[in-house]
Backbone as XML, in Angstrom:
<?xml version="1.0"?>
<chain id="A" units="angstrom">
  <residue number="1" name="UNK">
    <atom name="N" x="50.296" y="71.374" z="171.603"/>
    <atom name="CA" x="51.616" y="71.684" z="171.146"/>
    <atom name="C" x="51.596" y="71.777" z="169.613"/>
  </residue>
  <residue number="2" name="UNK">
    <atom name="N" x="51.919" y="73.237" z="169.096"/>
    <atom name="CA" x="52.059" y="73.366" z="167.517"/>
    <atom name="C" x="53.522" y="71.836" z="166.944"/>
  </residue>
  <residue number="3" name="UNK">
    <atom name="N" x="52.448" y="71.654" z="165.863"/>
    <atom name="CA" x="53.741" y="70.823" z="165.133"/>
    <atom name="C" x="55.046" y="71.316" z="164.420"/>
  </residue>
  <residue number="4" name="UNK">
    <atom name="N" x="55.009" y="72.471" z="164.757"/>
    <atom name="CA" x="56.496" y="72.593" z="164.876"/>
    <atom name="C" x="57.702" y="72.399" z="165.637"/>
  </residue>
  <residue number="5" name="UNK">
    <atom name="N" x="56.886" y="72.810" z="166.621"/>
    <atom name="CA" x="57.663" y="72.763" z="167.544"/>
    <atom name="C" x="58.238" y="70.767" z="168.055"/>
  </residue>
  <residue number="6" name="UNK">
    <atom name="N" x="57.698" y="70.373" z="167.345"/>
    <atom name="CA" x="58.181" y="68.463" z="167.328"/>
    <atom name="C" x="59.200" y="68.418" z="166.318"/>
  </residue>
  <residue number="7" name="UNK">
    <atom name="N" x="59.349" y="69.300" z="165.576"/>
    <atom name="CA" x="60.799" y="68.984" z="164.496"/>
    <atom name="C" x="62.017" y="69.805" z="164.824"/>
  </residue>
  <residue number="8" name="UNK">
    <atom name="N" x="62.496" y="68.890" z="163.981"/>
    <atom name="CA" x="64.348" y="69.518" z="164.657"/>
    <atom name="C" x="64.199" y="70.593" z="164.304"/>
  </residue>
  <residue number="9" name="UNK">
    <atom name="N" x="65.782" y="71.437" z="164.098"/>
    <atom name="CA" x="65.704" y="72.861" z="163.740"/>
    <atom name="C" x="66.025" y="73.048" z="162.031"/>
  </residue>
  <residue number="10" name="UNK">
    <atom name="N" x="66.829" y="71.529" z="161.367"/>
    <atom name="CA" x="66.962" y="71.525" z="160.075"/>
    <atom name="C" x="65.858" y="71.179" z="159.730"/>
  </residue>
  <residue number="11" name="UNK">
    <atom name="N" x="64.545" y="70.164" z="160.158"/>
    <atom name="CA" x="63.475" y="69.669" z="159.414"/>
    <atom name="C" x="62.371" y="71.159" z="159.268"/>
  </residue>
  <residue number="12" name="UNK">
    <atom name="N" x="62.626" y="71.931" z="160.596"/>
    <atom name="CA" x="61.844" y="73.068" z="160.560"/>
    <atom name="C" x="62.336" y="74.058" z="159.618"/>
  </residue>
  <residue number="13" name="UNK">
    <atom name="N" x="63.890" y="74.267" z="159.460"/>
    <atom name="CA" x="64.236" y="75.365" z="158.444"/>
    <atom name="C" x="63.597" y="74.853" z="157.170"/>
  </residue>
  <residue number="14" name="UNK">
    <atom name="N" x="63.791" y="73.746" z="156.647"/>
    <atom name="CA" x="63.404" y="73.136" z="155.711"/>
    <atom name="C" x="61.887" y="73.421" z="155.195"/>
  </residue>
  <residue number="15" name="UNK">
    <atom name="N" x="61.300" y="73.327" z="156.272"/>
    <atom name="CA" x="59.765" y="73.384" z="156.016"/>
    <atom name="C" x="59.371" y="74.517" z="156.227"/>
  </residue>
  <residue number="16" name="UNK">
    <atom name="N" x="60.002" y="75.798" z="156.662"/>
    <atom name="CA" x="59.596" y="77.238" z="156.375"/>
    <atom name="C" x="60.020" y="77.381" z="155.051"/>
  </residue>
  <residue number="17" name="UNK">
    <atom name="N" x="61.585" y="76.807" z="154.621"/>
    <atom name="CA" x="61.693" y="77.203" z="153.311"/>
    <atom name="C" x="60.630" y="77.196" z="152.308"/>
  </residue>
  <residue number="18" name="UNK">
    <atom name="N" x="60.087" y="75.857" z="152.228"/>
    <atom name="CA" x="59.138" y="74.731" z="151.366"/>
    <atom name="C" x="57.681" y="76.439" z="151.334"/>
  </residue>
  <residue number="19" name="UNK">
    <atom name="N" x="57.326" y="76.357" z="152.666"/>
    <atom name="CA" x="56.366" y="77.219" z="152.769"/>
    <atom name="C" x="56.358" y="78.445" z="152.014"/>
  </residue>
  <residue number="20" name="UNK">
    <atom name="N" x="57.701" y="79.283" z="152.243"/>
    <atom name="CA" x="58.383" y="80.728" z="151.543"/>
    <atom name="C" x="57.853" y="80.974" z="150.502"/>
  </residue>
  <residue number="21" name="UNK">
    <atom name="N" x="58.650" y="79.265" z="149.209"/>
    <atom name="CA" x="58.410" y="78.926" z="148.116"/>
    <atom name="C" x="57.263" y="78.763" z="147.636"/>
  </residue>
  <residue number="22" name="UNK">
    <atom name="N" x="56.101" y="78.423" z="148.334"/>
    <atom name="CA" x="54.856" y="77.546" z="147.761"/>
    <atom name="C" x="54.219" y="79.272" z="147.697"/>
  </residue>
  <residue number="23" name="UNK">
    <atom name="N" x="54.343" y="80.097" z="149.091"/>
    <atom name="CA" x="54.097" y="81.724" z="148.879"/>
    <atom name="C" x="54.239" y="82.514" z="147.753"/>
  </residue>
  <residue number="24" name="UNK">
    <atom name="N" x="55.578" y="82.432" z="147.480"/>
    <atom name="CA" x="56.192" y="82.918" z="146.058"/>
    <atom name="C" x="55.533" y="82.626" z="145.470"/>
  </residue>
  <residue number="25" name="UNK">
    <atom name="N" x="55.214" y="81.120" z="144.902"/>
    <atom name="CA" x="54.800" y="80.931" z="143.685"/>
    <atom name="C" x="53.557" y="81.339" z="143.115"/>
  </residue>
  <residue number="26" name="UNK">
    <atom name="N" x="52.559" y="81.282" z="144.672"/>
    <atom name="CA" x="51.145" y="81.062" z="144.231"/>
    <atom name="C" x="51.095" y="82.957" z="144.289"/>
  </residue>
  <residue number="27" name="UNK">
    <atom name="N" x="51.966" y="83.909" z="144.592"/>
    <atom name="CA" x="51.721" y="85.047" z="144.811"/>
    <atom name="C" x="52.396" y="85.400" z="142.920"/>
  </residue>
  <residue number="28" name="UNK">
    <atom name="N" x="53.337" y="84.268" z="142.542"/>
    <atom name="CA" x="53.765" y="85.004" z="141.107"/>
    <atom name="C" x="52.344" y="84.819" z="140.296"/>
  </residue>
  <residue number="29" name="UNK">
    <atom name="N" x="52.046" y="83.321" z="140.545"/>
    <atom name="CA" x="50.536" y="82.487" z="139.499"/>
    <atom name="C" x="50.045" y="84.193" z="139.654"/>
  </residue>
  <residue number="30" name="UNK">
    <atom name="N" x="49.638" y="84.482" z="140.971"/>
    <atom name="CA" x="48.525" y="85.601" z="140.932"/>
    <atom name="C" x="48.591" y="87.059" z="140.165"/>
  </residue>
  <residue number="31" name="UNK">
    <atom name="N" x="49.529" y="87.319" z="140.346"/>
    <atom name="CA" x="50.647" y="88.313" z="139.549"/>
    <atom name="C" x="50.403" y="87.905" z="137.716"/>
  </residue>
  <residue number="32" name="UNK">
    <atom name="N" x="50.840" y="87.273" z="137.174"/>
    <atom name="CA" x="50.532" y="86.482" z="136.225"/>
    <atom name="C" x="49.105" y="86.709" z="135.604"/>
  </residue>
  <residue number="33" name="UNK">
    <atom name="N" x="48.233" y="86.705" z="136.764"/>
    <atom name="CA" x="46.623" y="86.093" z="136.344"/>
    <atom name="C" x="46.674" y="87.450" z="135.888"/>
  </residue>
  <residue number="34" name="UNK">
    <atom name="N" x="46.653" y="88.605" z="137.141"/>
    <atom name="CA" x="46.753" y="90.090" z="137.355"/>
    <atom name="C" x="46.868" y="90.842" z="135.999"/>
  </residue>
  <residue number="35" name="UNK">
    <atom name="N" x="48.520" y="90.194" z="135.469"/>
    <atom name="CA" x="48.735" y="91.244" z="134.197"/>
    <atom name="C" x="47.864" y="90.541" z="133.044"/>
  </residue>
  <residue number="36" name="UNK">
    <atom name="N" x="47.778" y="89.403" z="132.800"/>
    <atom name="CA" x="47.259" y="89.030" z="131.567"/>
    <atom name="C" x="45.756" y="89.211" z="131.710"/>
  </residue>
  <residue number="37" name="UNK">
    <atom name="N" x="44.784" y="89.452" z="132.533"/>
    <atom name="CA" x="43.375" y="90.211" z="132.779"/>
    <atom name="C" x="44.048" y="91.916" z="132.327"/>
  </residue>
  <residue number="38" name="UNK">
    <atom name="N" x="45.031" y="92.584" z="132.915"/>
    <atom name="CA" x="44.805" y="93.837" z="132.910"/>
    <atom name="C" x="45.545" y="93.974" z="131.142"/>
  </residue>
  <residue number="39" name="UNK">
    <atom name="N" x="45.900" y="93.014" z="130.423"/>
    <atom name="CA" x="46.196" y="92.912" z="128.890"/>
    <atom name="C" x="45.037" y="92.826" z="128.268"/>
  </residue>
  <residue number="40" name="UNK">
    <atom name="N" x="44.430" y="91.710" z="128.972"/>
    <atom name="CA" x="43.102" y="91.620" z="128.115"/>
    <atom name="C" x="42.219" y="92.619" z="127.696"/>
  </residue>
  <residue number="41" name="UNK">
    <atom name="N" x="42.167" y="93.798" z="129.050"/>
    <atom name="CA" x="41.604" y="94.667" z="129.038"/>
    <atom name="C" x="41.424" y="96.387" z="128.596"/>
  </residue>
  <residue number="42" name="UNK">
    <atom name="N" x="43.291" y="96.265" z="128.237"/>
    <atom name="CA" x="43.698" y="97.131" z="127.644"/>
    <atom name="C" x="43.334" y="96.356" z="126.620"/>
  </residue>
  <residue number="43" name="UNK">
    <atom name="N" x="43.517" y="95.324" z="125.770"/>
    <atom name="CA" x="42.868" y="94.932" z="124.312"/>
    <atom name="C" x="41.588" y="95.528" z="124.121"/>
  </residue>
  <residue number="44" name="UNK">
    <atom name="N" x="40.638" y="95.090" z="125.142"/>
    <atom name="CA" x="39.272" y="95.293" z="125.040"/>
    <atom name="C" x="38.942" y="96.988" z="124.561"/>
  </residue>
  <residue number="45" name="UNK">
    <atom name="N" x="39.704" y="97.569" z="125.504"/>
    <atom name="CA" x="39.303" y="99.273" z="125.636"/>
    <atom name="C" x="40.179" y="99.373" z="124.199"/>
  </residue>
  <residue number="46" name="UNK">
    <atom name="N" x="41.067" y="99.314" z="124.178"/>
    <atom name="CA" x="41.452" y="99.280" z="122.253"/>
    <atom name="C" x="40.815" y="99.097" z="121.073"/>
  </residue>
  <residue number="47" name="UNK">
    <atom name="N" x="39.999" y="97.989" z="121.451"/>
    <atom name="CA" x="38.851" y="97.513" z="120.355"/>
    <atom name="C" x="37.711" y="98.684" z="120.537"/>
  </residue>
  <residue number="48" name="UNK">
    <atom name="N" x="37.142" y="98.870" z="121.893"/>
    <atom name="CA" x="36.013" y="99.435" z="121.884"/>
    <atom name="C" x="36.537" y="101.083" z="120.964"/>
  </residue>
  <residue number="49" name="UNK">
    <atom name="N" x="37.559" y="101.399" z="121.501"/>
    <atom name="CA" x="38.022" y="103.110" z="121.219"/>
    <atom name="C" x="38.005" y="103.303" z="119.490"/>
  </residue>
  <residue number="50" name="UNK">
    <atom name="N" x="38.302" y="101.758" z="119.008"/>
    <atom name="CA" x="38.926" y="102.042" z="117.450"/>
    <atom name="C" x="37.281" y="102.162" z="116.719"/>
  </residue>
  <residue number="51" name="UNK">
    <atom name="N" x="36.521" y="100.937" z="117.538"/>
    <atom name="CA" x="35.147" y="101.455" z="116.806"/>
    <atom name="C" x="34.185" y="102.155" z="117.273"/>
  </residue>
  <residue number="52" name="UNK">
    <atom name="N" x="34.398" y="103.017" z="118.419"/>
    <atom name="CA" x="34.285" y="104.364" z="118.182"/>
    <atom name="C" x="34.171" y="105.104" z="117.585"/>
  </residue>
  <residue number="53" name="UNK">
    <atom name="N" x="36.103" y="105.603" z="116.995"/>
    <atom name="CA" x="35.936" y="105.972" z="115.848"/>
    <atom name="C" x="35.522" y="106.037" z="114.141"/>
  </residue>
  <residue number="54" name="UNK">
    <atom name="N" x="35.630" y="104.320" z="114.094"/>
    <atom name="CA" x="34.845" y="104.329" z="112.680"/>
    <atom name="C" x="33.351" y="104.457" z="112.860"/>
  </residue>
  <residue number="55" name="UNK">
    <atom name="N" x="32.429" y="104.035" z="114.126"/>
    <atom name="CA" x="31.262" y="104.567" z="113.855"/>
    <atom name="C" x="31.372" y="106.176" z="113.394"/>
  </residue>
  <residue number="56" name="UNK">
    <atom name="N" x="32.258" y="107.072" z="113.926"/>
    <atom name="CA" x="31.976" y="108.398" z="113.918"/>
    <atom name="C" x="32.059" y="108.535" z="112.183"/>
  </residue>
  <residue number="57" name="UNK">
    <atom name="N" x="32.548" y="107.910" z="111.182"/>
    <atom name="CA" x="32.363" y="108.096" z="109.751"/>
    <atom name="C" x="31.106" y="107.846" z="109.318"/>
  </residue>
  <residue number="58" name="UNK">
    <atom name="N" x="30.402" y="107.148" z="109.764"/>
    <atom name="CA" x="28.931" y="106.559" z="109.388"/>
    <atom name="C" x="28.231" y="107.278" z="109.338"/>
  </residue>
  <residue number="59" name="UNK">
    <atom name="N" x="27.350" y="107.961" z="108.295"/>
    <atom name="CA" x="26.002" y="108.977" z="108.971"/>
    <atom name="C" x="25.176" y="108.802" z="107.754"/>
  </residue>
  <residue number="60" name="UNK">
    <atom name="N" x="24.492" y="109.293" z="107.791"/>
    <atom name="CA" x="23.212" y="109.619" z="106.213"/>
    <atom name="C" x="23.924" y="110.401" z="105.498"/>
  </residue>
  <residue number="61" name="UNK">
    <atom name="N" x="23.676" y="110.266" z="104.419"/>
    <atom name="CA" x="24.155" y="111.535" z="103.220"/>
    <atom name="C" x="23.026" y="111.868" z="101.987"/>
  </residue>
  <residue number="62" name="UNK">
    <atom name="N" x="23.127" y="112.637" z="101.934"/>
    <atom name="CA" x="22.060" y="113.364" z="100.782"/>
    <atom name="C" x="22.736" y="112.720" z="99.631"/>
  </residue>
  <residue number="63" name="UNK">
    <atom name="N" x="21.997" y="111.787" z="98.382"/>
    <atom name="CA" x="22.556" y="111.602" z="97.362"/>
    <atom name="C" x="22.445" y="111.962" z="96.257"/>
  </residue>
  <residue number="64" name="UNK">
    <atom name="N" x="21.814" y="113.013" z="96.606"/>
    <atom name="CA" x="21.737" y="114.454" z="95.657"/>
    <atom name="C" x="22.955" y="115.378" z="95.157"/>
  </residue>
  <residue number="65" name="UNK">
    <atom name="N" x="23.813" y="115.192" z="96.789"/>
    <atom name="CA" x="24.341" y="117.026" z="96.260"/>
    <atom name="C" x="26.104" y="115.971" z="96.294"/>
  </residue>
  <residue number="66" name="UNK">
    <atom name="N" x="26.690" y="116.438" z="95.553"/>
    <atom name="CA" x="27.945" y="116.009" z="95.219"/>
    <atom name="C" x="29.065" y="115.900" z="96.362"/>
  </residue>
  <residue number="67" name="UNK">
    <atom name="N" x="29.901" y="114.603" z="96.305"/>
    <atom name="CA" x="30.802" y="114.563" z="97.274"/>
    <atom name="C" x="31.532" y="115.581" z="98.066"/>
  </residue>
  <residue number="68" name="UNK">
    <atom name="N" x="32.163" y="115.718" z="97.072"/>
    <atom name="CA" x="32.977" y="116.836" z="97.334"/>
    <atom name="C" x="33.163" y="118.361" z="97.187"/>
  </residue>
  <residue number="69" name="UNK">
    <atom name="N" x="31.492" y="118.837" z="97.704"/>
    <atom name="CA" x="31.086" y="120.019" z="97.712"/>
    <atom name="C" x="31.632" y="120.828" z="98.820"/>
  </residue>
  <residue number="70" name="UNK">
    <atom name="N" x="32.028" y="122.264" z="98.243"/>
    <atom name="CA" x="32.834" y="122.983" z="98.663"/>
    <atom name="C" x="34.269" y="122.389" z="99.384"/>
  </residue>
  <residue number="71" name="UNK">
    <atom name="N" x="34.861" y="121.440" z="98.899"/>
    <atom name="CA" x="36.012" y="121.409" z="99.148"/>
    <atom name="C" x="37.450" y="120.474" z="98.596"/>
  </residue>
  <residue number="72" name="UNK">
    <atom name="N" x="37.100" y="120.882" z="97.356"/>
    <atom name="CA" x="38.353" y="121.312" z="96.130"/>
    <atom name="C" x="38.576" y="122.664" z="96.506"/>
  </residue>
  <residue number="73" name="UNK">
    <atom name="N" x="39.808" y="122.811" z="95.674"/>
    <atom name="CA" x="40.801" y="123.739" z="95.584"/>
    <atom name="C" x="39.734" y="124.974" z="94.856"/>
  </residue>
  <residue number="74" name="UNK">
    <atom name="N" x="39.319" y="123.896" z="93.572"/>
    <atom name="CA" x="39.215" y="125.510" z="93.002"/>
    <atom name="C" x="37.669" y="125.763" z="93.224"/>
  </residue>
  <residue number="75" name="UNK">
    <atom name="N" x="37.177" y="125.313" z="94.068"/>
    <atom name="CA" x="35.702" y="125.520" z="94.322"/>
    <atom name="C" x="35.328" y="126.446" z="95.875"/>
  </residue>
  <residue number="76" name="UNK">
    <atom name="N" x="36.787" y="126.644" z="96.406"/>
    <atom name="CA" x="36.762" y="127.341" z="97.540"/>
    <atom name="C" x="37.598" y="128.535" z="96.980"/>
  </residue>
  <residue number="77" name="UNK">
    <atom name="N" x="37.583" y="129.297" z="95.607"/>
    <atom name="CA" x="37.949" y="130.266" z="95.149"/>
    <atom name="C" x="36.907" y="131.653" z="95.878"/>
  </residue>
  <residue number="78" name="UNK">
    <atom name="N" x="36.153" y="131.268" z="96.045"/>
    <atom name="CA" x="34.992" y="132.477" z="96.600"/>
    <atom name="C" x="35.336" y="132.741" z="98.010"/>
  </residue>
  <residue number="79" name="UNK">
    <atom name="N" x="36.429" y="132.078" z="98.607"/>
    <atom name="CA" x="36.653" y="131.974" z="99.955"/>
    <atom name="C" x="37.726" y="133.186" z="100.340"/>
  </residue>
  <residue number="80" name="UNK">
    <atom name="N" x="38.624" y="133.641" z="98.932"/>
    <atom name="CA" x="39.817" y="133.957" z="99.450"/>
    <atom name="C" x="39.349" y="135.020" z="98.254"/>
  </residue>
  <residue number="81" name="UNK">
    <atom name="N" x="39.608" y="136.300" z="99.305"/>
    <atom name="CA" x="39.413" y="137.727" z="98.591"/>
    <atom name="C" x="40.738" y="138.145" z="98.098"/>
  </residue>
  <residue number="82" name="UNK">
    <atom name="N" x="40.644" y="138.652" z="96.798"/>
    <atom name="CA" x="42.366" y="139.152" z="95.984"/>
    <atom name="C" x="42.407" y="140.366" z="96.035"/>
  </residue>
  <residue number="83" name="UNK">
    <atom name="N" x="43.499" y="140.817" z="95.733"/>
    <atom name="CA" x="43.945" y="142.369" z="96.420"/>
    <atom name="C" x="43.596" y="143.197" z="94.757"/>
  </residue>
  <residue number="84" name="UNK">
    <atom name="N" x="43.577" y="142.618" z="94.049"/>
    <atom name="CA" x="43.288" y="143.363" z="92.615"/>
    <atom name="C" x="42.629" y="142.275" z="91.866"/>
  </residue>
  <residue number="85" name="UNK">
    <atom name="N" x="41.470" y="143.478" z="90.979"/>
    <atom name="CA" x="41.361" y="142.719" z="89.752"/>
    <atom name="C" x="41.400" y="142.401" z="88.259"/>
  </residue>
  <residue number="86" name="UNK">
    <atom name="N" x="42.358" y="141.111" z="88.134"/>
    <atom name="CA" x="42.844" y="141.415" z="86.576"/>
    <atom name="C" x="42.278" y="141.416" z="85.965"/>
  </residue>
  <residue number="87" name="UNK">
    <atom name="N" x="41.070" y="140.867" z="85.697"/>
    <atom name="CA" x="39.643" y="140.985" z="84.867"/>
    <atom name="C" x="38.668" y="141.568" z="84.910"/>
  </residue>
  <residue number="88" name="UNK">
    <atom name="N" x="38.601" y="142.158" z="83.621"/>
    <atom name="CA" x="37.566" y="142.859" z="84.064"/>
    <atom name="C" x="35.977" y="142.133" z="82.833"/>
  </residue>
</chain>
């Protein structure tokens, strides 16, 4: 004979309630665990993505030829053909 069936019908409502509750809770705890792993992990993939991109600045450079070759204003003058010329 299940032990339920030995309790009244208030000691039994009682003790499905109790049960309902203890469900809930340990199903919120899990819920809980759930989002703050799937936070962590959006952190993680955040971190990895950002240095990503700063590796992509990193490379060798020739320390020969000047920073900012070909790209000033007036050093990309050879770029843009003029319709006349005032000098001669």
């Amino acid at each position: 004979m299940p032990p339920q069936s030995k309790l009244s019908k208030n000691e039994l409502r009682e003790q499905l309630n109790k049960e309902a509750e203890e469900r809930k809770l340990k199903a919120q705890k899990k819920n809980e665990l759930r989002q703050e792993n799937k936070r962590k992990e959006m952190i993680k993939q955040r971190n990895q993505n950002a240095y990503a991109k700063e590796q992509s600045y990193i490379h060798w450079v020739d320390p020969y030829t000047p920073i900012n070759h070909n790209k000033l204003g007036s050093s990309q003058a050879w770029k843009i053909e003029k319709k006349y010329k005032y000098y001669d």
